[in-house]
C-alpha positions in Angstrom: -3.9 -5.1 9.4 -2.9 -5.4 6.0 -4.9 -7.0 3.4 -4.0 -8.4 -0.3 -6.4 -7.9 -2.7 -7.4 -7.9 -6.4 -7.8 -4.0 -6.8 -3.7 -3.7 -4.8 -2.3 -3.9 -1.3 -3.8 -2.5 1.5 -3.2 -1.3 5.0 -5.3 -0.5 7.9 -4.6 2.1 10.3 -6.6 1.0 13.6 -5.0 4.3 15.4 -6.8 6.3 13.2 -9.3 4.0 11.2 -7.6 4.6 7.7 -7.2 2.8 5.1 -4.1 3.1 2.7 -4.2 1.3 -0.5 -1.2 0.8 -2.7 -2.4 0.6 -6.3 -0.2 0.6 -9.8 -1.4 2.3 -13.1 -1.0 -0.3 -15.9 -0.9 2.3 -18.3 1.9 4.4 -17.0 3.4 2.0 -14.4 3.8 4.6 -11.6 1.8 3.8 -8.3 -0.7 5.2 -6.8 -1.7 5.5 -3.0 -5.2 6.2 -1.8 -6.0 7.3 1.3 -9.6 6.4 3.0 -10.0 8.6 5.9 -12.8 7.7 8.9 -14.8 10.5 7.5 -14.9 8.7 4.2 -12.7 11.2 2.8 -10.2 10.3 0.1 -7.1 11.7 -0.8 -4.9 10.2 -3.7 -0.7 10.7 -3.7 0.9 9.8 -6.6 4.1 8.0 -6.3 7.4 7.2 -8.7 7.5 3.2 -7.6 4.6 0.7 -7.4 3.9 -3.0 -6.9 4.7 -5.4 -9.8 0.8 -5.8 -10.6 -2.5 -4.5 -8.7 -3.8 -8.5 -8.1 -1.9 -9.5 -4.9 -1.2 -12.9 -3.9 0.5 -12.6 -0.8 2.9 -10.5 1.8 5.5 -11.1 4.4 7.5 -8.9 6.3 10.9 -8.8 7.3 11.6 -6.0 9.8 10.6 -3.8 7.9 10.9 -4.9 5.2 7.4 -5.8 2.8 7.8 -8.5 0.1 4.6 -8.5 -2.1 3.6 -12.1 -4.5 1.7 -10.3 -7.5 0.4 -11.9 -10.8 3.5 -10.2 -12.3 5.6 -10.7 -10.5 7.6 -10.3 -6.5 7.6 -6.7 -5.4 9.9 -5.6 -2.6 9.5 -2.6 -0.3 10.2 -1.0 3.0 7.4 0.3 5.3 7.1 3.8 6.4 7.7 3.9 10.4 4.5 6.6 11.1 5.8 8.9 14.2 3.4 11.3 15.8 4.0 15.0 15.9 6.4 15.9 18.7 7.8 12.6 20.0 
């Protein structure tokens, strides 16, 4: 389930009941992921690309392709296929 919101994009993980949110710092324009684990746990991962703005209108996908409507702007991405260990 994926869900656009004010604060970024987010995705939930229903296998393991995680949330990953894709966020952007306005003041240095590099992204940000945070991670939600079930245990309320977070972890943050800091990344070169990010969406266009943090307030997200909309998404579509493609494949695998991700297309992202922000108040700045149209953000395009491709999402991570998630294997588990030893298949």
């Amino acid at each position: 389930m994926w869900a656009s919101t004010q604060g970024g994009l987010s995705e939930l993980d229903t296998r393991t009941n995680t949330w990953v949110s894709y966020q952007r710092d306005e003041k240095t324009g590099r992204g940000e992921i945070l991670v939600t684990h079930a245990d309320g746990s977070k972890e943050r991962i800091a990344t070169e690309t990010s969406v266009a703005h943090t307030y997200i209108l909309n998404t579509d996908f493609q494949g695998d392709d991700i297309w992202v409507a922000t108040a700045q702007g149209l953000s395009h991405g491709m999402r991570a296929v998630h294997k588990e260990q030893g298949k």
